[in-house]
C-alpha angles and dihedrals in degrees: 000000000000105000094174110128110027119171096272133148096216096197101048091050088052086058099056095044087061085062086073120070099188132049092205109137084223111037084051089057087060099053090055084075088054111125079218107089086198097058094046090046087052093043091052089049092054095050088060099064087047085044088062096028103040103006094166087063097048089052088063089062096036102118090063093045084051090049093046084052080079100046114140092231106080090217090062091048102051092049089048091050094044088049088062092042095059083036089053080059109048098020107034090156101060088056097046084089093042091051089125109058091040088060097058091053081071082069094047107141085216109083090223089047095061098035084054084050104058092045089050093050098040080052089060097034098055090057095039112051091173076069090062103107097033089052105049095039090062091038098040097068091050093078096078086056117135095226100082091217098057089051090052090041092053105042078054093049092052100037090042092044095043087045089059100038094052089055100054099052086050094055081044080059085235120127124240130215126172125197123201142170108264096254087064111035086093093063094076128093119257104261104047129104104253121184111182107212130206116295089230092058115110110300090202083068110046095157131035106183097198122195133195111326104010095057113116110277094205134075107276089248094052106097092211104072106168135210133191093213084163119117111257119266107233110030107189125238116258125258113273095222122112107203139207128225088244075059094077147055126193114250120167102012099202093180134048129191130054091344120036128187139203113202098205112017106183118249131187114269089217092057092034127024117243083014098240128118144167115239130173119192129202108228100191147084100213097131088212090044090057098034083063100043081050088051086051100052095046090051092049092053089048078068116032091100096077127094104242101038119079111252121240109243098194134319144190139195083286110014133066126193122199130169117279116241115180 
């Protein structure tokens, strides 16, 4: 998505990054929390340049970007929501638990803010599909915006994340449908499955971006469409393997960046059945970064032996291995 252009003054900017003597990630977190508005203005458009330059290091210090994303000075603000934006694109992964706030930037009263704001949230939603629906329906109305950037900004955003994400559930082998209300059906790519749904649906939801199973069973025009949305009856019993990381080999890499993951890594059929298996790997030598993913995994195994969470399968100070559902 073309960010060019963005509603900045350059030389004010310029100003407030001389407030600020280091370029050190953390020593610029720091300086968020500063009483001066100046110095944490400085300090938010500094952290834009290392977001883009050393994003690995700025997610360590994200929570207090996110917070400064709220700061009463609007100079703060808009270099704590670009941050995320240039973060949304190189680290998708660090915001998908921050979705939320990066939405109702969307709704920002500043122009930057919520530019800021729809390029932050198209960099999560084209990695995340499960975000679909959340995420167009924040970027679609947009739009209609006065600010004609932000209209162009936003018809890129929807056409570029639906594009992805799209993508992504074909090569899954799952089939996509998006509804949406009618002012905005013309806004999706050719190509993709588009249901317009009736005006007086719920406007907080413009869009609903449906995969699989859960995609409507019935013809477009037939008003009863109808989801299991049950759990299923039977849910069978995990496989009793327990792999190593020299099992698997990556086949079908759907994410890019700190944590990869390949969506079905081959395993063989003598060690798993079916021989397929899901495995994400850490590629990086943060020692916070890795001490959290560790936290994760650990947690996730407390877990695994309930029905409706994947089991773990094996996992190592980098690698991760869970069943396989297609």
């Amino acid at each position: 998505m073309e960010r060019e252009g963005r509603d900045v003054d350059t030389a004010e900017v310029a100003e407030l990054r001389q407030s600020v003597d280091t370029d050190d990630v953390e020593e610029l977190a720091e300086r968020l929390e500063s009483p001066d508005p100046d110095v944490r203005a400085g300090a938010a458009w500094r952290l834009v340049e290392a977001a883009s330059a050393r994003p690995t290091k700025v997610r360590t210090v994200l929570d207090g970007i996110v917070d400064a994303a709220d700061d009463p000075d609007v100079w703060v603000r808009r270099g704590a929501t670009w941050t995320l934006a240039e973060l949304a694109e190189h680290q998708p992964d660090a915001l998908s638990v921050k979705f939320s706030e990066l939405v109702s930037l969307t709704r920002a009263e500043d122009r930057l803010v919520k530019q800021n704001g729809a390029v932050a949230v198209a960099g999560v939603t084209k990695t995340y599909p499960a975000r679909a629906s959340a995420g167009l329906s924040a970027i679609a109305p947009l739009t209609n915006a006065e600010d004609p950037l932000l209209r162009r900004y936003a018809r890129e955003a929807v056409e570029e994340v639906t594009k992805a994400i799209a993508a992504r559930a074909e090569d899954a082998g799952y089939p996509m449908v998006v509804r949406a209300h009618p002012e905005y059906a013309d806004l999706f790519p050719e190509g993709v499955s588009v249901v317009t749904v009736n005006e007086d649906d719920d406007r907080t939801r413009p869009v609903y971006v449906s995969f699989g199973e859960d995609a409507p069973k019935r013809a477009p025009d037939d008003d009863r469409i109808i989801r299991d949305r049950g759990p299923p009856d039977e849910v069978p019993d995990p496989p009793r393997v327990s792999l190593t990381e020299a099992d698997v080999d990556p086949n079908l890499k759907l994410r890019e960046g700190v944590l990869t993951t390949d969506y079905r890594a081959d395993v063989d059929e003598e060690i798993l059945e079916h021989g397929l298996a899901v495995v994400r790997r850490l590629h990086v030598d943060e020692s916070a970064v890795r001490s959290a993913f560790e936290d994760a995994v650990e947690r996730w195994t407390a877990v695994d032996d309930h029905d409706h969470v994947v089991s773990v399968l094996g996992h190592g100070p980098r690698w991760l291995a869970t069943r396989y559902d297609d």
